[in-house]
Residue, then its C-alpha position, 0 to 999 in steps of 0.5 A: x430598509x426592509x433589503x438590509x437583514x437579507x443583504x446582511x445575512x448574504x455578506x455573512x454567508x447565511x443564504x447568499x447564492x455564492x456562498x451556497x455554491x461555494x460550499x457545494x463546490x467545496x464538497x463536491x471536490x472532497x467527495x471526489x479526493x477521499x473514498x467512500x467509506x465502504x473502500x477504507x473499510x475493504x482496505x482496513x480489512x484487507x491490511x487486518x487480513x495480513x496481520x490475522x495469520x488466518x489464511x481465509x480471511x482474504x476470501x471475503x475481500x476479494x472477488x474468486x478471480x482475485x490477482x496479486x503479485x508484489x515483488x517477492x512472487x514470481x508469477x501472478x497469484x491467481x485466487x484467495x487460496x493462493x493469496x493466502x498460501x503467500x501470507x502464510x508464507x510471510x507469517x513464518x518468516x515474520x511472526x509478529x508481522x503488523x501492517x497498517x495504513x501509512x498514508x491518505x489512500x487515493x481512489x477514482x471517481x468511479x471507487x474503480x482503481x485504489x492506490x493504499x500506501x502502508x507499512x509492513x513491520x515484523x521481525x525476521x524470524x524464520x527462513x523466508x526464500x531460502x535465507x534463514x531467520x537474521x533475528x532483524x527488525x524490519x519496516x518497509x513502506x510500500x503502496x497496494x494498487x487495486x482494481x475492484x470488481x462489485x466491491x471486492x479486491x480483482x486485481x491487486x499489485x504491492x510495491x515495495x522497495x525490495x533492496x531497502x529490505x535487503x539491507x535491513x535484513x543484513x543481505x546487502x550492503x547499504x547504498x554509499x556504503x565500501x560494502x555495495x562498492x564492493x559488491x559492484x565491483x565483484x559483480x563487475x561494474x565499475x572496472x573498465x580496460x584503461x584506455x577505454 
């Protein structure tokens, strides 16, 4: 009877090699789903960046060859300086602008490529593109993609849904609305010669 305590603690998990390997397969498939520590800070870092109203604070995340485009640039940005033009952009237009993390971010095995859902929320208080301050509350989702270099942000490209920020701001017509029905229909969809 000497086997049973070792066969005991097996079945309980204490020393069993199915076990054991189980666990490190667990492991294993959490280590390659969640990154590591370093990239969250980048990306904390990077979503503080746009709330700091401090155009340098982009420098130290990204490497001197930085890109970054998002729908409202019309042509990749090439470098800190230029990146941090565009925020300051943004932060006249939305002075008490927040962004922060909306969601589990997602990376490659090799921490390479990250994908980082957020949410950008501000008021709409000065002239941003040639439309002046509406005075409206606006929060847009939206998902940073980026590619790292030793760490550091290289290529970098913001999704979001530019017609939803539309409407918040009063621009456009919400979607199903007589108003957007209207709006296609001066712009010419929807009007078809009879017979047709």
């Amino acid at each position: 009877m000497p086997d049973e305590p070792d066969a005991a603690r097996a079945d309980a998990g204490h020393g069993g090699d199915d076990s054991a390997a189980g666990a490190a397969a667990a492991d294993a498939a959490a280590a390659e789903l969640a990154p590591p520590p370093p990239l969250d800070a980048l990306l904390d870092r990077w979503e503080a960046a746009w709330c700091g109203r401090e155009a340098s604070a982009f420098a130290p995340l990204c490497d001197p060859a930085v890109q970054y485009e998002d729908p409202l640039t019309r042509a990749p940005l090439i470098g800190a300086d230029e990146l941090g033009a565009h925020a300051e952009l943004l932060w006249r237009a939305f002075p008490d602008v927040r962004v922060e993390r909306a969601g589990e971010r997602l990376a490659d095995a090799a921490g390479r490529f990250v994908a980082a859902p957020c949410k950008l929320a501000g008021t709409h208080r000065g002239a941003l593109e040639g439309l002046p301050a509406t005075r409206r509350f606006v929060v847009v989702h939206g998902v940073v993609y980026a590619e790292l270099r030793a760490g550091r942000l290289l290529r970098v490209r913001a999704f979001f849904d530019r017609y939803d920020a539309a409407v918040q701001l009063g621009v456009l017509p919400a979607s199903g609305t007589f108003g957007e029905k209207a709006l296609l229909l001066v712009r010419g969809f929807g009007l078809r010669a009879r017979g047709a």
